[in-house]
N, C-alpha and C positions, 0 to 999 in steps of 0.2 A: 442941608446935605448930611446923610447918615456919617457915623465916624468907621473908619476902615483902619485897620489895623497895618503898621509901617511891615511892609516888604523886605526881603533879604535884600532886592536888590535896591532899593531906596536905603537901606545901609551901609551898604560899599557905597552909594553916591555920597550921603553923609560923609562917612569916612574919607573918602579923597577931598571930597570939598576943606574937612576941616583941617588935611595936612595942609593944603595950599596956603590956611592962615584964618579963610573965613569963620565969622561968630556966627552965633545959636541963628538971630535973624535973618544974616543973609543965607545961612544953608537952607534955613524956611524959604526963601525968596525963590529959591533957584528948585527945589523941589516939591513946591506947592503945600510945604503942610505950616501948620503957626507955628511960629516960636516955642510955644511952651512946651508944642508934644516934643521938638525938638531937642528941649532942655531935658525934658524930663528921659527920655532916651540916653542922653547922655550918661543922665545920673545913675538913672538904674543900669545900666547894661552895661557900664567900665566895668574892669576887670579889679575886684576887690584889692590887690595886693597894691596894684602901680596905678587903679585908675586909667589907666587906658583902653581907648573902645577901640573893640578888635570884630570887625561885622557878623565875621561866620560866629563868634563867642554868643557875640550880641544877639544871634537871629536863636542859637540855641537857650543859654537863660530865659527869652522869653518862650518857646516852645515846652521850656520842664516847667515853668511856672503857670502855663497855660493847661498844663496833665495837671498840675495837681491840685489847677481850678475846680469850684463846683458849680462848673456849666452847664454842665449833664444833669442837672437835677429837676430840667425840666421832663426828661421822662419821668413820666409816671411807671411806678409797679404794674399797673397794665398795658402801658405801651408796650413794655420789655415782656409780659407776658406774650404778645399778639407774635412778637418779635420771634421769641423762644416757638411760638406754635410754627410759624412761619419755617423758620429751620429747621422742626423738625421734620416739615415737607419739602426738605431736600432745595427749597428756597437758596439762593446766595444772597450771599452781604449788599454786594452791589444790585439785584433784585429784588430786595426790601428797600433797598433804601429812597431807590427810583420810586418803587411802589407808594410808600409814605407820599415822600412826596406831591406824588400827582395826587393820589386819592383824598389827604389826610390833610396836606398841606403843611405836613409837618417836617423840618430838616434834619435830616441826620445823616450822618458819613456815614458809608459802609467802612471805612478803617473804624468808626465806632462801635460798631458791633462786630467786628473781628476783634477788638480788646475786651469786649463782652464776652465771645465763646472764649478767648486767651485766658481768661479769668475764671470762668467756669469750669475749663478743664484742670486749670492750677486747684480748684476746690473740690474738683474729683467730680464734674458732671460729664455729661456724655453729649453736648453740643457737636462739639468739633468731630464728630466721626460721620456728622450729618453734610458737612464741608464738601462738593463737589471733588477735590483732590485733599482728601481729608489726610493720606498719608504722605500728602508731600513738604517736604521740611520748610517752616518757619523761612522768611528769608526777610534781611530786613532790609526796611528802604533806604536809598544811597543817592545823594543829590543828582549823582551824575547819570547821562543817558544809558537807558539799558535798549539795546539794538537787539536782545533776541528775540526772533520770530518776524521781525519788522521784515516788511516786503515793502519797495518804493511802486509809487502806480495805481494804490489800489484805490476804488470809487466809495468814497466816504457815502455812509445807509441818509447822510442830509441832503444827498443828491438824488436820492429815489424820486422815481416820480409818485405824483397823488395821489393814483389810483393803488401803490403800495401801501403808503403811509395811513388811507384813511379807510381803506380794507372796500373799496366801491367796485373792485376789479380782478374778477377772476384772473390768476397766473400768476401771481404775486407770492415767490416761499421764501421758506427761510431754512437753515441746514446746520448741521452740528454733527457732530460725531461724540459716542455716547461708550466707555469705555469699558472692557470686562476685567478679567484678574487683573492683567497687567497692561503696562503702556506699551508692550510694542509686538501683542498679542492680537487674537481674534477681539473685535468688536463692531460696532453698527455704524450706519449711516442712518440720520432722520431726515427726511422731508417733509416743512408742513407748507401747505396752503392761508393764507392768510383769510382771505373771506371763507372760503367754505372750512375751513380746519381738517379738510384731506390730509390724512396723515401715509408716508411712504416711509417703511424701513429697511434698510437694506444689509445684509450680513457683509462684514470684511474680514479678510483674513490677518491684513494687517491696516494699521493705521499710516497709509501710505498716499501719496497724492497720485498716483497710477490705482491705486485700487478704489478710492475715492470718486475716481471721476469714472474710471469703469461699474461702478456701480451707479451710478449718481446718473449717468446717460442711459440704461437699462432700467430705470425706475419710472423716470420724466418721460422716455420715447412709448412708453405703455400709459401713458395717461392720453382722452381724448381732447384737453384742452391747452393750447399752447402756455408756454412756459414765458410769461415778459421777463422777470426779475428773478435773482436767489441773491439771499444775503446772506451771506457766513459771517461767521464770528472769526478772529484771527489766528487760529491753529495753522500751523505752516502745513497740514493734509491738503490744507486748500489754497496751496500756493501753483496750482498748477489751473486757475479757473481760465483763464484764456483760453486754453481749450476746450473749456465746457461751452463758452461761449460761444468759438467758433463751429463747434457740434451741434450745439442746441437752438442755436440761433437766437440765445439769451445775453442776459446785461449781468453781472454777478457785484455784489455791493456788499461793501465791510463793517459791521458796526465799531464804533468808538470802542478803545479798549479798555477794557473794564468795567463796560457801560453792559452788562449781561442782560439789561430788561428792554434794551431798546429790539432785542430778539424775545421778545416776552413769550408770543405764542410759540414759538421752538422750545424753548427753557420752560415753559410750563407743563408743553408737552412731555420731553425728556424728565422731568418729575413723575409724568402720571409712568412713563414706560419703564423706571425703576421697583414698580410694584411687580412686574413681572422678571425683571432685571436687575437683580438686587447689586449694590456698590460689591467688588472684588469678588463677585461670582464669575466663574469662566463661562465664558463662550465659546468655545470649542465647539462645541456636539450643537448650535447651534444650528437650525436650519433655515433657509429661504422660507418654508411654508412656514414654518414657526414665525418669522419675521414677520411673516403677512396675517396672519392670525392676531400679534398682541396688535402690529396697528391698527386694523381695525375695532378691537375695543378699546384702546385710545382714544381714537380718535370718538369714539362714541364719547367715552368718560369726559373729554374735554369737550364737548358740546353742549354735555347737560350741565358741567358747570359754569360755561358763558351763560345760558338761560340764566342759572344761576343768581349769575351776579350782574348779568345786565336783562332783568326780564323785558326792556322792550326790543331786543332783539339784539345778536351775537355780534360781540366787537371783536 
């Protein structure tokens, strides 16, 4: 059995067990790992002054001495090259890293390559303005639960049916909202189709979940083929999908957050649509026929590069 690395919370269990009195052994006993890691846990992670193991202390020493491990040295200069290319087509962290993955088989945290661009912009590169919300401030992470934008109810994208997941079935999209100068200005609604890559864009005035779904029913009731699925990403615009549901006669379905490639085909699209729709440009003087225009070469441009990269035929 591989070795796995002791948990926070298998150090608070530590920690209580060894007030109550129990030694190195039985704590092993009662939390399943050997003695030694147990001992060795002890030893490193007390607290230098008094010697005393304090969990949260403990779960941090080893997280700074884990940063300034050379773990990371399995990428190569060319991985981080592919990475760097990646980014610069408007790619997210969490859409690379998915990527690698499945393709490449290779792991890497997207918080890895966000201390990659953090790094790059401390050396005065220009990474980070390629960052989907590239001017939104640094925020850092905090154990406890963060509830914003959280909606209870909503259908996790692992309950989709088959014919979404494996692209066998007309009606199956996916939707985002695609931002201009500012957050609470004029910007767009995308719709893509999965198997055919029909792409639908739509102009809003604001990024609101009354103007989202008005627009969003006016896009799908003009297509000839019914609508099964939409999966949105978790932007609270699209906290009002019950009623698209009950309008459209559709299932509406949430990807994991943070998981931005399990919407692959919408985020790749929303890449190609930044070529006409550059980051912190206004949309104001935006038009409907404008909107229908860049889709359609969109969705061309995203078809010739499935060919692409899958020549025996569009995933």
């Amino acid at each position: 059995m591989p070795y796995r690395q002791i948990t926070e919370g298998e150090r608070y269990a530590m920690h209580t067990l060894r007030m109550q009195g129990l030694c190195a052994a039985e704590i092993a006993r009662v939390v399943g790992r050997h003695r030694s890691t147990i001992t060795r846990e002890f030893e490193r992670n007390s607290k230098p002054c008094n010697g005393y193991y304090q969990p949260a202390s403990a779960h941090r020493y080893t997280c700074t001495r884990r940063s300034h491990s050379r773990r990371n040295t399995r990428f190569t200069s060319d991985d981080w090259a592919r990475i760097d290319a990646l980014l610069c087509l408007d790619w997210s962290p969490e859409q690379i890293a998915g990527r690698y993955a499945r393709d490449h088989g290779l792991s890497i945290s997207h918080e890895t390559i966000y201390r990659h661009v953090w790094r790059d912009k401390k050396a005065g590169g220009s990474l980070h303005v390629h960052l989907r919300r590239a001017n939104k401030p640094f925020r850092k992470r905090y154990a406890h639960y963060d509830s914003r934008g959280k909606l209870a109810g909503k259908r996790p994208i692992a309950s989709r049916p088959a014919g979404a997941t494996n692209r066998s079935r007309l009606g199956h999209w996916e939707g985002d909202t695609v931002l201009g100068a500012s957050q609470g200005g004029a910007c767009i609604l995308t719709l893509v189709d999965r198997k055919s890559r029909l792409t639908l864009i739509g102009k809003l005035a604001r990024r609101t979940g009354a103007e989202v779904n008005a627009r969003a029913r006016r896009l799908i009731r003009a297509q000839p083929h019914p609508v099964h699925t939409i999966t949105f990403d978790n932007g609270t615009e699209f906290h009002g999908y019950q009623e698209l549901e009950a309008t459209l006669d559709t299932t509406c379905y949430f990807a994991t957050p943070h998981h931005s490639w399990e919407r692959g085909t919408n985020e790749n699209t929303n890449g190609l649509i930044r070529q006409y729709l550059p980051k912190r440009a206004s949309m104001e003087h935006l038009t409907q026929q404008d909107c229908t225009r860049i889709a359609a070469k969109t969705q061309s441009a995203a078809a010739q590069m499935s060919r692409l990269s899958h020549p025996g035929g569009m995933l």
